[in-house]
C-alpha positions in Angstrom: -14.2 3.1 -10.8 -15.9 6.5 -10.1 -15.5 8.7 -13.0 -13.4 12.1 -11.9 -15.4 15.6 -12.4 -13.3 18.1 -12.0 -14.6 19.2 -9.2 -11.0 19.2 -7.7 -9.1 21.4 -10.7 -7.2 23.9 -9.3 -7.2 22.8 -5.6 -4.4 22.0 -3.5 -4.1 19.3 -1.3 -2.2 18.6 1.6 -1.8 14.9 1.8 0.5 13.4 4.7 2.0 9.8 3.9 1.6 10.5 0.1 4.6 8.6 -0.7 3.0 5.0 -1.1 0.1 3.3 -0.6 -3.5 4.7 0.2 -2.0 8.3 0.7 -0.6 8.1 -3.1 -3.6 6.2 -4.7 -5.4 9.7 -3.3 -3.1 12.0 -4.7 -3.1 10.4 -8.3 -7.3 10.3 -8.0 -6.9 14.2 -7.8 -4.4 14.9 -9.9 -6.5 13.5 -12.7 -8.5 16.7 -11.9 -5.7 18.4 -12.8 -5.2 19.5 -8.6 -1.8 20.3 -6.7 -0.8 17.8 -4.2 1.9 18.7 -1.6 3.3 15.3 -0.7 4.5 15.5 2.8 6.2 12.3 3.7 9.5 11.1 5.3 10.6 8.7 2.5 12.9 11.0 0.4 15.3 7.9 -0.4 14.5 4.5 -1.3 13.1 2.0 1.5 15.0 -1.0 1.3 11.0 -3.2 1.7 9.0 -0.5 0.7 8.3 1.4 -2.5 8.7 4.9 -3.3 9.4 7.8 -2.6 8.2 11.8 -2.2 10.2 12.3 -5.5 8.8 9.0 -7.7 5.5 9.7 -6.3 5.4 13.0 -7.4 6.6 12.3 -10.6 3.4 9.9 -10.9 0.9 13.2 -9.9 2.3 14.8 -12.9 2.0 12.1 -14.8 -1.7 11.6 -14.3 -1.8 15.5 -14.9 -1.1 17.3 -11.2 0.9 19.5 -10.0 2.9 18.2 -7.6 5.3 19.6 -4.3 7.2 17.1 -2.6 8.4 17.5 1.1 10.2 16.0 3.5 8.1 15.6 6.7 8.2 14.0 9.7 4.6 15.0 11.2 5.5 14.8 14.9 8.4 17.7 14.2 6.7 21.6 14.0 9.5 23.1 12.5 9.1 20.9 9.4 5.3 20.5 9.0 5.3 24.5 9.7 7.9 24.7 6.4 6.2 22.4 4.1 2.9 24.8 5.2 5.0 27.8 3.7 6.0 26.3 0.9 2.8 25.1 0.1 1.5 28.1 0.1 4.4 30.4 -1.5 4.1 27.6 -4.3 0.2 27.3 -4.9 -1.1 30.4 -2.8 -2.9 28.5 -0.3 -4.3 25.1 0.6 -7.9 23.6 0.1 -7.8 20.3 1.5 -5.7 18.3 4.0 -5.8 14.6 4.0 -4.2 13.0 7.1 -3.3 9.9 5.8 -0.1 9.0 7.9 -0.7 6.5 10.6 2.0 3.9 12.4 0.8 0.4 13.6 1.7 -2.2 16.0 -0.4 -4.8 17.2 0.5 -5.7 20.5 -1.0 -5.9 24.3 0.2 -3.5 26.9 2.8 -5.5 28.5 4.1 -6.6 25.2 4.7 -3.2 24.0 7.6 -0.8 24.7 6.7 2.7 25.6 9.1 3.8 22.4 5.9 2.0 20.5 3.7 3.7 22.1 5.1 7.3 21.7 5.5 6.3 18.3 1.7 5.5 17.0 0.4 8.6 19.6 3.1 10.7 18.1 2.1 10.4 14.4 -1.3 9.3 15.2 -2.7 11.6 17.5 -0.5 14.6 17.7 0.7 14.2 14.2 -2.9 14.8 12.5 -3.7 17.6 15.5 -0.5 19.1 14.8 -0.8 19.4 11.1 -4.2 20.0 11.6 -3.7 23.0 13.8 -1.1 24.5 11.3 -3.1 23.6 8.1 -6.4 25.2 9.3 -5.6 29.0 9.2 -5.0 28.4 5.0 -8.6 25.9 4.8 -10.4 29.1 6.5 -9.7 31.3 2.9 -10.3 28.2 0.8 -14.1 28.2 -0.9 -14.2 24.7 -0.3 -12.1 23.6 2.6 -12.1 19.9 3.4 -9.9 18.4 6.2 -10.3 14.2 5.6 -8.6 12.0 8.3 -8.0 8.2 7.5 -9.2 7.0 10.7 -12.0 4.4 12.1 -15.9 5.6 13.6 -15.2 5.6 17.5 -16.8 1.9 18.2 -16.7 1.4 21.9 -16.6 -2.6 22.1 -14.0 -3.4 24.2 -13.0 -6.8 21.5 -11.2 -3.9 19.5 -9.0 -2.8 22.7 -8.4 -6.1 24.5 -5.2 -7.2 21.8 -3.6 -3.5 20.9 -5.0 -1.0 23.6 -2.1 1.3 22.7 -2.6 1.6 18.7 -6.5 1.9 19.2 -6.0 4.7 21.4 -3.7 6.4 18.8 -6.3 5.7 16.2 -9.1 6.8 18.0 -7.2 10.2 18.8 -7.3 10.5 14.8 -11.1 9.8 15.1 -11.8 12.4 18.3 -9.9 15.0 15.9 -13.0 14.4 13.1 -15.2 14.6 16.7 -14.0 18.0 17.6 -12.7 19.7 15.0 -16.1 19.5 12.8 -18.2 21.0 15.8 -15.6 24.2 16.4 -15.0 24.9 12.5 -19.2 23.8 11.6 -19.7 26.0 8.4 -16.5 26.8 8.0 -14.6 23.5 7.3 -16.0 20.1 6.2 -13.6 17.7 8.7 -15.1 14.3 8.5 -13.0 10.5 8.8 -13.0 7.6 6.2 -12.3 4.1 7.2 -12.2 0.5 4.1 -14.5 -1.9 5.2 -12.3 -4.7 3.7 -8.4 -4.8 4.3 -6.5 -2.8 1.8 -3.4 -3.9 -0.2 -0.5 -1.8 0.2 3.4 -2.5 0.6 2.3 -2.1 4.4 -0.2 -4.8 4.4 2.3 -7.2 2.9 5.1 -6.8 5.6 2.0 -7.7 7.9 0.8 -10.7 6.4 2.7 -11.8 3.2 2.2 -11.7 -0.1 -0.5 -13.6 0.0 -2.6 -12.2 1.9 -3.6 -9.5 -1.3 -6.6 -12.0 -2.7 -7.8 -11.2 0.4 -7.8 -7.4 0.2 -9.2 -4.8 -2.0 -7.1 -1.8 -4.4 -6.6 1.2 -2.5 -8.5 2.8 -5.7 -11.5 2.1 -3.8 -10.5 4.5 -0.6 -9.0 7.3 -3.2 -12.2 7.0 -5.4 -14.3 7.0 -1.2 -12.1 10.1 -0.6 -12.3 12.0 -3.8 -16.8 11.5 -3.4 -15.9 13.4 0.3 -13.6 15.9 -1.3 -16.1 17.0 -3.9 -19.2 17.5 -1.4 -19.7 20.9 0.1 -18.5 22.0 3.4 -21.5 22.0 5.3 -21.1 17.8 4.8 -19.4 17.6 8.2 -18.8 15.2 10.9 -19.4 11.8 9.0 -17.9 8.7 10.1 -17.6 7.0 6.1 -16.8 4.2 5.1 -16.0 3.7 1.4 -18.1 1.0 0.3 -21.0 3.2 1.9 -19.9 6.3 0.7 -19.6 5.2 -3.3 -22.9 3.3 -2.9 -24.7 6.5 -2.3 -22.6 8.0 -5.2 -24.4 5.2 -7.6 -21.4 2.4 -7.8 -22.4 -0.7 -7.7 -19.4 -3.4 -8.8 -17.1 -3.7 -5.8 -15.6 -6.6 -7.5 -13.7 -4.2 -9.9 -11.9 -3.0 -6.6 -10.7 -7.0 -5.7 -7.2 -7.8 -5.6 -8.6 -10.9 -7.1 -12.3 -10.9 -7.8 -14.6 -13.4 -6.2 -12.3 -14.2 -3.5 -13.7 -13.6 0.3 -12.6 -10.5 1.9 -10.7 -9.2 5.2 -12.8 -7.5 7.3 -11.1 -4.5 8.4 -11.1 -3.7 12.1 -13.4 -1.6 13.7 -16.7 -2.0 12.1 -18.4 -4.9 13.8 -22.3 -3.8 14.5 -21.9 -6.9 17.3 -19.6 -9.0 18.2 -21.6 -12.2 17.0 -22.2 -10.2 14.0 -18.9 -9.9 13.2 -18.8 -14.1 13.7 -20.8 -14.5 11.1 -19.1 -12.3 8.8 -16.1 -13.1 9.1 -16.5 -17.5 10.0 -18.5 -16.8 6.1 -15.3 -16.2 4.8 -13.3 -18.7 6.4 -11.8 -16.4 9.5 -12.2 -17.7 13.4 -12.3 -14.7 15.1 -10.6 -14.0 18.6 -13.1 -13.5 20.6 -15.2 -16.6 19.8 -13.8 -18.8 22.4 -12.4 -22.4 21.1 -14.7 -25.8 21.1 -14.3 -27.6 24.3 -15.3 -30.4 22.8 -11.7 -30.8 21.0 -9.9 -34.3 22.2 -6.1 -34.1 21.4 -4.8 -36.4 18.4 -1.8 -38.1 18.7 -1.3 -38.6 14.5 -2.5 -36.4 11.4 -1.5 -33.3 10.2 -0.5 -31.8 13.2 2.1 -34.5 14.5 3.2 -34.4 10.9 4.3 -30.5 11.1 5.9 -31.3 14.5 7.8 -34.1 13.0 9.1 -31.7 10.3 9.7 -29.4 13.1 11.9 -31.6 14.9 14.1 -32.2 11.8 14.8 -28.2 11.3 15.5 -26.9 15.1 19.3 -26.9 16.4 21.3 -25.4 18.5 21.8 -22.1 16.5 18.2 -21.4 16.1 17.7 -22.4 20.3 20.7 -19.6 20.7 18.5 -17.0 18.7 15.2 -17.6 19.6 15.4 -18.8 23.8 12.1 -19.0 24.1 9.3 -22.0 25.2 6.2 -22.0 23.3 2.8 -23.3 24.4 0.5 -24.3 21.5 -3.0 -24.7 22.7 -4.9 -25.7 19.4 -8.5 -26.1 18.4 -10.9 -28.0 15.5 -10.6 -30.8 14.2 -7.3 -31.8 15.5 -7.7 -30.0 18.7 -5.0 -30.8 22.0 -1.9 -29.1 23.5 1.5 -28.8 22.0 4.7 -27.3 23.3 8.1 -26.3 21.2 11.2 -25.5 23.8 13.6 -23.7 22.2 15.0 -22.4 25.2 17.6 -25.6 26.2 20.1 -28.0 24.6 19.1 -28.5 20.8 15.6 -27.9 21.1 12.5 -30.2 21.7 8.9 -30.5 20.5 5.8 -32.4 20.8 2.3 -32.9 22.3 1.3 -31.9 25.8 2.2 -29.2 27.9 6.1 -28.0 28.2 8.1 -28.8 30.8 9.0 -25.4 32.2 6.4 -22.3 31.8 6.5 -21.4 28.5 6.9 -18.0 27.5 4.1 -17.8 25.0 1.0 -19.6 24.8 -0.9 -19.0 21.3 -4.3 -20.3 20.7 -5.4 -21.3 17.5 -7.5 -23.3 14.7 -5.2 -26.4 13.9 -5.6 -26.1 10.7 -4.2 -22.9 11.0 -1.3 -23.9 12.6 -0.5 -26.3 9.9 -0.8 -23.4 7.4 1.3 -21.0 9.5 4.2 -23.6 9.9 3.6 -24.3 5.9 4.9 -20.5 5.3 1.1 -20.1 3.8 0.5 -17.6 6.8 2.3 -15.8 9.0 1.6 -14.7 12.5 1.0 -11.3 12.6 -1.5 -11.6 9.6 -3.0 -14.5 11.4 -3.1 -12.7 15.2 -4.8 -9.3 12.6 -7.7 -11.0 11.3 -8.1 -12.9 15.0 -7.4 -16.5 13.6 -4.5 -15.7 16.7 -4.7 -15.6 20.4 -1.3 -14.4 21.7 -0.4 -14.4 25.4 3.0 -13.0 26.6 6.1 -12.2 25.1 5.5 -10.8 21.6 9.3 -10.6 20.5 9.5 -14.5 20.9 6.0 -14.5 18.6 7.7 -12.6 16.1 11.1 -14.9 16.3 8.9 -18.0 15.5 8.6 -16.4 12.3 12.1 -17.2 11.1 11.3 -21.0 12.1 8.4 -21.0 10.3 10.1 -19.6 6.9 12.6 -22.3 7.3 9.5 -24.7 7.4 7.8 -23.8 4.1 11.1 -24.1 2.3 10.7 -27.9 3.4 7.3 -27.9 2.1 5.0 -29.4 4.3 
């Protein structure tokens, strides 16, 4: 881990989304420094899935020797980013460094997603880090070491990371042209520069995503709050970086990354974003056992009518009814690749439900392309959807509330233990 300095005794931060996760793991990095960290965040009582809240996190800054102001915040309301400004400032006499750390996600193509989605992730995205920004930036200009430090991705242009979720990349990327912007107008006045993980970070978050098993996949969020805490303590003429914090701690002199491993030695998620190329990317991330989305499937694939596959439609077959056709009403179109590559269809739409190879006998309402060995996983409870349709082992085409249905299905699978 990279050893704290000091560097960051005495200074206030401003850190949005401090309650859990990466925006916490920050906090607690600087209040080893002895710092004060104003946690704005929503979560003032407990989440029923998620840990924490404003009050137990700030308990854990004073703990690790902070001083610590909790507030509730929305960051898409004025009135109360405006108040937790003011109180900030009547409690610590002014603010050094904002972190915009809160974000919302959801992975889903544009006629998949509803407009309340969408106003959601620009909302706290976009206009949530320009907002708090805007109101923030009056107290950074009398700091001797102001730092604005926005948890958002470099601006990569390929259209493979806007083809699957057009709406949360633009809402991320609005995070990103803040960093763009706001370092040129406030150059030599306020160091404003982004920070993006190069692997997939666990947090309670990242678990709602993709399971509790996805963590041997991911890294500690102690690697992005020891990445923001090297940014914190440069000077503020270090401006208008794009970092990312396996690159930022290398220059610092760190070498292990394994210390940051969920479980060490196990591959890595690639986080999104980063690909230099897109068959760059294929190579990265087909080295650590991911088929990514846009490599199309192998032709070559000839259906099989037995194996592993006919063996999770057979235990499919044995747990659909008439209840879960009444909840779900939905045709599904499997159109699998590898080594037991063909088409499979599951109608849960009519009567008690039906299943097996070849293509449905009505339209189906989603088609979702995959590895068929990841299909056998997914239906085994060993991976669920949206984790699989994140790291691109998942093609989904049309109705993403029926995608998301299957998912009670497939938990009543891996209780029968493929």
């Amino acid at each position: 881990m990279l050893q704290n300095t000091g560097k960051l005794a005495g200074c206030t931060l401003f850190i949005t989304g401090a309650s859990r996760g990466i925006g916490k793991a920050i906090a607690l990095k600087a209040a080893r420094d002895g710092a004060n960290i104003v946690i704005a965040a929503k979560t003032a009582e407990p989440h029923p899935k998620l840990p924490g809240t404003i009050y137990t996190a700030a308990q854990e800054v004073e703990a690790a020797g902070g001083k610590a102001l909790p507030c509730i915040v929305d960051i898409r309301d004025e009135t109360q980013i405006g108040e937790a400004v003011q109180k900030a400032v009547d409690t610590f006499g002014g603010i050094d460094i904002l972190v915009n750390n809160a974000s919302a996600i959801n992975l889903t193509g544009t006629l998949e997603t509803p407009m309340k989605k969408v106003d959601l992730m620009l909302g706290i995205n976009l206009r949530g880090t320009y907002l708090t920004s805007k109101l923030v930036i009056p107290h950074l200009l009398k700091s001797a070491s102001p730092h604005i430090l926005n948890l958002s991705p470099p601006l990569n242009l390929n259209p493979v990371w806007f083809k699957n979720h057009t709406a949360y990349t633009m809402a991320k990327y609005g995070m990103s042209m803040c960093v763009l912007g706001m370092a040129e107008e406030f150059r030599g006045q306020i160091a404003v520069n982004a920070l993006w993980p190069k692997t997939a970070i666990q947090t309670a978050a990242m678990e709602m995503l993709g399971g509790k098993g996805v963590g041997k996949q991911c890294r500690t969020a102690d690697i992005m709050a020891d990445a923001a805490y090297a940014v914190l303590s440069r000077p503020k003429d270090f401006t208008g970086h794009f970092l990312v914090d396996e690159d930022i701690l290398k220059e610092t002199g760190v070498r292990d990354f394994e210390q940051y491993a969920v479980q060490p030695g196990h591959p890595l998620l690639p986080d999104f974003f980063l690909d230099e190329a897109p068959e760059t990317l294929v190579e990265k991330m087909e080295q650590h056992g991911v088929t990514p989305a846009f490599k199309p499937p192998s032709s070559s694939a000839t259906p099989s009518s037995s194996g592993p596959i006919e063996s999770t439609f057979d235990a499919i077959r044995g747990v659909i009814n008439e209840d879960v056709v009444k909840f779900t009403q939905g045709v599904y179109q499997f159109d699998l690749s590898g080594e037991h590559g063909g088409v499979w269809f599951l109608d849960l739409k009519s009567g008690s439900g039906s299943a097996g190879q070849g293509q449905p006998s009505t339209k189906a309402d989603v088609v979702m392309t995959m590895d068929s060995n990841d299909f056998s996983k997914m239906f085994a409870g060993q991976l669920k959807p949206t984790m699989a349709f994140m790291s691109g082992k998942l093609r989904i085409k049309g109705d993403m509330t029926l995608a998301i249905k299957l998912e009670k299905l497939m938990s009543r699978m891996g209780k029968a233990k493929l």
